[in-house]
C-alpha positions as CSV (number, residue, x, y, z in Angstrom):
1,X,-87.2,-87.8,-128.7
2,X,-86.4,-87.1,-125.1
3,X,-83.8,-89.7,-123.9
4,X,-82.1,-90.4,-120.3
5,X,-78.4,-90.0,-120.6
6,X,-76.5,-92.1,-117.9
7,X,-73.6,-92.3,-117.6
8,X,-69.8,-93.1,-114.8
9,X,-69.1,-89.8,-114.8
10,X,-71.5,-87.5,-114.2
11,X,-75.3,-87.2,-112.8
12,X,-78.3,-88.5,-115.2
13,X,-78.8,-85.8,-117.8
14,X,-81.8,-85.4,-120.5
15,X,-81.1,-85.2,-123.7
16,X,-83.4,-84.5,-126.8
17,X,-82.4,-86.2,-130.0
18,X,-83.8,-86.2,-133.4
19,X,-84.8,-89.1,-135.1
20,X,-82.4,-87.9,-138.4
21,X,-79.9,-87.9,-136.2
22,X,-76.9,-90.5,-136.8
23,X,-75.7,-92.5,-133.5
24,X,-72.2,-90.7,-134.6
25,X,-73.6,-87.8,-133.7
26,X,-75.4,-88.4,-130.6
27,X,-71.8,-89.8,-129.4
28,X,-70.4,-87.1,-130.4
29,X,-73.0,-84.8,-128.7
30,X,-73.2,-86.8,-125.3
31,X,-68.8,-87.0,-125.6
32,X,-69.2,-82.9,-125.4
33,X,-71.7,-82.8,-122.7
34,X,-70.7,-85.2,-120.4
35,X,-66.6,-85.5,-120.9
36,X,-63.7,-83.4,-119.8
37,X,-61.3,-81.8,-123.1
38,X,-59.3,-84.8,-123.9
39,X,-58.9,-88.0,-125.5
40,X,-61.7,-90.2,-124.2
41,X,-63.8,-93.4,-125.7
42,X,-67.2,-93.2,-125.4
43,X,-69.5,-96.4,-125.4
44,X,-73.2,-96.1,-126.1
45,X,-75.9,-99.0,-124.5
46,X,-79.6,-98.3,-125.8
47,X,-82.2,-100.9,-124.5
48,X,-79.6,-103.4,-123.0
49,X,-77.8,-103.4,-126.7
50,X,-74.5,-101.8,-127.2
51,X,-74.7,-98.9,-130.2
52,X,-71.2,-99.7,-132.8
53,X,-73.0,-98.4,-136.3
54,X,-72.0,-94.9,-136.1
55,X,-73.7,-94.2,-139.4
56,X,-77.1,-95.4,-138.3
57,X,-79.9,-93.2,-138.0
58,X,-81.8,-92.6,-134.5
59,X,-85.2,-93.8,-136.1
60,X,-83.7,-97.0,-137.0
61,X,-82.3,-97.8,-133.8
62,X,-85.9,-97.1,-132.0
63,X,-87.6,-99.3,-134.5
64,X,-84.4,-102.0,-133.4
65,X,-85.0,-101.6,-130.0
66,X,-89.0,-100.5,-129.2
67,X,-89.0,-98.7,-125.4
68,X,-92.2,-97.8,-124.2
69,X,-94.3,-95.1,-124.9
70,X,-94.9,-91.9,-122.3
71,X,-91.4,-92.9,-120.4
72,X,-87.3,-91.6,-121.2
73,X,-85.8,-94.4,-122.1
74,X,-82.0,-94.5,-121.2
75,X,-79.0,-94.5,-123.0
76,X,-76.1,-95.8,-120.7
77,X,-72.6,-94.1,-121.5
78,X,-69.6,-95.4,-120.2
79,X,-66.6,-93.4,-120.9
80,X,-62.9,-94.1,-120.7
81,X,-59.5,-93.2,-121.5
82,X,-57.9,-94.0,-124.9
83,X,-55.2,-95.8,-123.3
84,X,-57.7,-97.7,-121.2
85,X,-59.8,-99.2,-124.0
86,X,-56.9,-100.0,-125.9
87,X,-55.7,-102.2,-122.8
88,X,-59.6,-103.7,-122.1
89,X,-59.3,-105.2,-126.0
90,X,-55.4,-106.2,-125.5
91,X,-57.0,-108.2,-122.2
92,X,-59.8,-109.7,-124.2
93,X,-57.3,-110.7,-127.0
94,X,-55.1,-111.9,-124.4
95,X,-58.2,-114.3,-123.3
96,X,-58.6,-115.1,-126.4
97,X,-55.5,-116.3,-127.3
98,X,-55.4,-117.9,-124.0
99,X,-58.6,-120.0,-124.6
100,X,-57.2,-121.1,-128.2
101,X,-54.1,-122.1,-126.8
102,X,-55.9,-124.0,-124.2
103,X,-57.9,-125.8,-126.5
104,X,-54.5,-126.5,-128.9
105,X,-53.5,-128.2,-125.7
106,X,-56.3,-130.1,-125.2
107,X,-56.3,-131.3,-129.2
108,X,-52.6,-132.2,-128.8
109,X,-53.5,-133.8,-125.6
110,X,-55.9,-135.9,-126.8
111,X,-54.1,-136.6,-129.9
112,X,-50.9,-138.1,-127.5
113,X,-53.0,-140.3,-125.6
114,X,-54.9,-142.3,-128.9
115,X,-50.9,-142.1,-130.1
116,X,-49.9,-143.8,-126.7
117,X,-52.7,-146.2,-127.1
118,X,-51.4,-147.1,-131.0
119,X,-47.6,-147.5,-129.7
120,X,-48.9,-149.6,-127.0
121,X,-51.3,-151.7,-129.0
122,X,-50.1,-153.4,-131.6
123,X,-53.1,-155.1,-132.4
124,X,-55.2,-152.2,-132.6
125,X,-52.6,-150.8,-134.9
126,X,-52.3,-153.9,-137.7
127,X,-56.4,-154.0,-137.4
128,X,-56.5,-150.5,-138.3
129,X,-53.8,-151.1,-141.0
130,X,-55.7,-154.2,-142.4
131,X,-58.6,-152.7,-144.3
132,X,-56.0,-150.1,-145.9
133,X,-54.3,-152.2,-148.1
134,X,-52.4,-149.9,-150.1
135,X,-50.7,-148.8,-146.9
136,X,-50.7,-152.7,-145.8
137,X,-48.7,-153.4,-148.6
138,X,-46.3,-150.1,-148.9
139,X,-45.5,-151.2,-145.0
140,X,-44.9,-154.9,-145.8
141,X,-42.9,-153.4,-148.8
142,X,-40.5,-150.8,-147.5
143,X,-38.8,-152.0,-144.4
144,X,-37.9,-148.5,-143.3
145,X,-41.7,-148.0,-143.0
146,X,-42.3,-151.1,-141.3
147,X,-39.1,-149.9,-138.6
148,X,-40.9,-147.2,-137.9
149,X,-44.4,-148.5,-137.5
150,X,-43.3,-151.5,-135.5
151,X,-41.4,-148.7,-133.2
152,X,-43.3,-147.4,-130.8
153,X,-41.2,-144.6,-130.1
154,X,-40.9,-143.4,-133.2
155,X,-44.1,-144.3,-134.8
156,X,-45.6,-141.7,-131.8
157,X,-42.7,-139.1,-132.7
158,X,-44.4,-139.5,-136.3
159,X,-47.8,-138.7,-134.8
160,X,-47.1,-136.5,-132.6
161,X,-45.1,-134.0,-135.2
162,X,-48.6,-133.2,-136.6
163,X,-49.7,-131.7,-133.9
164,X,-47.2,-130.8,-131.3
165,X,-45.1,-127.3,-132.9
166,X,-42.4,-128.7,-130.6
167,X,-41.9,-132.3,-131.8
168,X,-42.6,-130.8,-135.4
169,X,-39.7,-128.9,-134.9
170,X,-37.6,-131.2,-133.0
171,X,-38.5,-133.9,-136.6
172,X,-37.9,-131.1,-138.8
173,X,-34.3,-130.6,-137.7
174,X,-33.5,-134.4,-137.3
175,X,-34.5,-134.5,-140.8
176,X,-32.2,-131.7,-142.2
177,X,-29.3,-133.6,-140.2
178,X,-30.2,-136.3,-142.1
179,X,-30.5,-134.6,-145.2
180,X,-26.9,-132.5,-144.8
181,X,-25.5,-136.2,-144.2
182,X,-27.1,-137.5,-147.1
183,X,-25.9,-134.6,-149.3
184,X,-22.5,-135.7,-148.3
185,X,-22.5,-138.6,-149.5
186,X,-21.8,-139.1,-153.6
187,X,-25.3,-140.2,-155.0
188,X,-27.2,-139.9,-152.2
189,X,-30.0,-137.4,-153.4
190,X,-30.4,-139.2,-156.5
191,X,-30.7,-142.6,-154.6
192,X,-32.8,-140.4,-152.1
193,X,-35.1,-138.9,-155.0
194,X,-35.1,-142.0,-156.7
195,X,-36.3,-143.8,-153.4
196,X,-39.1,-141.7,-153.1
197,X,-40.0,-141.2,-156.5
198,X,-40.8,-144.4,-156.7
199,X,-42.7,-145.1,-153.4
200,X,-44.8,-141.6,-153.9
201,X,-45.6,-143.0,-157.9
202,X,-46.8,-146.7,-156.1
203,X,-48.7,-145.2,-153.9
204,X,-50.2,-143.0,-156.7
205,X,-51.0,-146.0,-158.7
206,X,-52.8,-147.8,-156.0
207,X,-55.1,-144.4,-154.9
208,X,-56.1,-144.3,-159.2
209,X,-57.0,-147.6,-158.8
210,X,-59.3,-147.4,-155.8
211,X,-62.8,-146.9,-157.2
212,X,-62.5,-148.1,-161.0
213,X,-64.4,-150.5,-162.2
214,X,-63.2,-154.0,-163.0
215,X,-63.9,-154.1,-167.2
216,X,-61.8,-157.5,-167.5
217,X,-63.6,-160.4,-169.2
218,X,-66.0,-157.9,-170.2
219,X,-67.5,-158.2,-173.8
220,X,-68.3,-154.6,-175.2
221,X,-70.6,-156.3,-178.0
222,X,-73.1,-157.1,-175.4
223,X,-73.5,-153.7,-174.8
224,X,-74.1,-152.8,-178.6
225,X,-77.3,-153.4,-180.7
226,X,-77.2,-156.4,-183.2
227,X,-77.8,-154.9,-186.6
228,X,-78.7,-158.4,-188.0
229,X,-81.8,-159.3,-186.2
230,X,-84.6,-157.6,-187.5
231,X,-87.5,-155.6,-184.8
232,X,-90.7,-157.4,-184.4
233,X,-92.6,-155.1,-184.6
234,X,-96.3,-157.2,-185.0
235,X,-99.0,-157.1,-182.1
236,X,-99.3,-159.6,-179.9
237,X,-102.5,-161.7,-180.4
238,X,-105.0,-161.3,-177.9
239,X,-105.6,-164.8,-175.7
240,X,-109.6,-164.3,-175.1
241,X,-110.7,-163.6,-178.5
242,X,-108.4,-166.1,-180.3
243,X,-110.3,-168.4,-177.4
244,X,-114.0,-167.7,-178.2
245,X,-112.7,-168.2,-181.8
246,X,-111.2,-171.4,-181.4
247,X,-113.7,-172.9,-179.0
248,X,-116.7,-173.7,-179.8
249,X,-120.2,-174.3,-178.0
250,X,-119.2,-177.8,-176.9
251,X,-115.6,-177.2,-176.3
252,X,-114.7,-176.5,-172.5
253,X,-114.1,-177.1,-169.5
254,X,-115.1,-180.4,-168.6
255,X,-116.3,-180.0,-165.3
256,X,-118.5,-177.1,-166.4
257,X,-120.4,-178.4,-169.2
258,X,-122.1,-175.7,-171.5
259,X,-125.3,-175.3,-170.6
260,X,-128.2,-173.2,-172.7
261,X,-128.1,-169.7,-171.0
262,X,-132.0,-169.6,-171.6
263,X,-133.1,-172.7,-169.7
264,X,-130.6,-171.7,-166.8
265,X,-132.7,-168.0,-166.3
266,X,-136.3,-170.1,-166.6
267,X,-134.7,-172.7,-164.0
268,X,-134.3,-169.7,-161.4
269,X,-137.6,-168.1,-162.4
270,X,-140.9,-169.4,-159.8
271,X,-142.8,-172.0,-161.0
272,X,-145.4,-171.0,-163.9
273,X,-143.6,-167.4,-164.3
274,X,-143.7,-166.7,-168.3
């Protein structure tokens, strides 16, 4: 297959390549026919598509990307330096890393002004908290959790931590403060542990309890099968027979007395019909 090669550093050059030929090897090929001794990268474009399988065959990438019949089609090579490729995907990983930081600032952005609007609000706040009430009632229990809810400050310190590495870390070392003065003190990790112990097992409690069923005043025998009444199992009788049976030819409905079924035909036959 006779192929265009064009490439930034030289003049367009033809180049015949089998179709068992590997896309390795026509890199390697084009490397030796259009690139100075050194250490170079080559990129390979075929059909608008850039080649990175070099262990795919030729054929394969024709029947990938059909050209038409009668005319060269081109392969676009662009070649450059080691050291220049190597800074290209250091730039693109720089944008990268730029755009995800962006877009960390954005989320902790965001996430400051709905805490803003809950350290503001108190209303909002206590109608959020109303519907959770296992949180309504650890709150209403605990009065350090009801300081720091009814803070603004430090309720958005609390939300903020989750998202911001820099309050997180700022929290983190106010809290090992307060755990190194804690530790000081005789009995304070065990009141500490203790403490939470027993707020972390309400709370567990409350969260097993969300979504059982209530089985209180419920009788399990009326559930069960009552071995003392026997099956019935005989047929039901059947209403229009045991009703021709029982009725006879002058029972009825009053309003539609019975009638001989032979002198109501010869009353709609003409007159003097047999």
């Amino acid at each position: 297959m006779l192929c265009r090669v064009v490439s930034n550093v030289t003049e367009p050059l033809d180049l015949f390549i089998e179709p068992a030929m590997t896309v390795g090897e026509v890199r390697v090929l084009i490397k030796e026919m259009v690139c100075e001794p050194g250490e170079w990268n080559v990129s390979l474009k075929f059909q608008g598509r850039t080649l990175h399988e070099d262990d795919e065959s030729w054929s394969s990438v024709c029947r990938r990307n059909p050209h038409h019949e009668g005319k060269a089609p081109k392969i676009i090579v662009l070649v450059s330096s080691t050291q220049e490729a190597e800074t290209r995907g250091l730039g693109v990983s720089a944008i990268r890393n730029q755009v995800d930081t962006e877009q960390e600032r954005m989320e902790a952005k965001m996430t400051e002004l709905a805490a803003d609007m809950l350290a503001k609000n108190p209303e909002l706040l206590e109608s959020m908290l109303s519907p959770q009430t296992t949180l309504r009632r650890l709150v209403d229990e605990n009065p350090e959790l009801r300081q720091v809810v009814n803070n603004p400050d430090a309720l958005k310190s609390v939300i903020m931590s989750y998202v911001d590495p820099k309050e997180r870390r700022m929290t983190n070392r106010i809290l090992q403060l307060q755990m190194a003065q804690l530790s000081s003190v005789p009995g304070g990790e065990q009141l500490l542990q203790r403490y939470t112990s027993g707020l972390l097992d309400d709370l567990d409690a409350d969260l097993s309890a969300i979504g059982k069923p209530n089985v209180a005043g419920i009788d399990e025998s009326a559930g069960r099968p009552d071995s003392t009444k026997r099956c019935n199992k005989e047929p039901l009788p059947n209403p229009w027979s045991s009703a021709s049976s029982h009725r006879g030819p002058s029972q009825g409905n009053p309003a539609f007395p019975a009638r001989d079924p032979r002198a109501h035909v010869e009353g709609l036959l003409p007159c003097g019909a047999p």
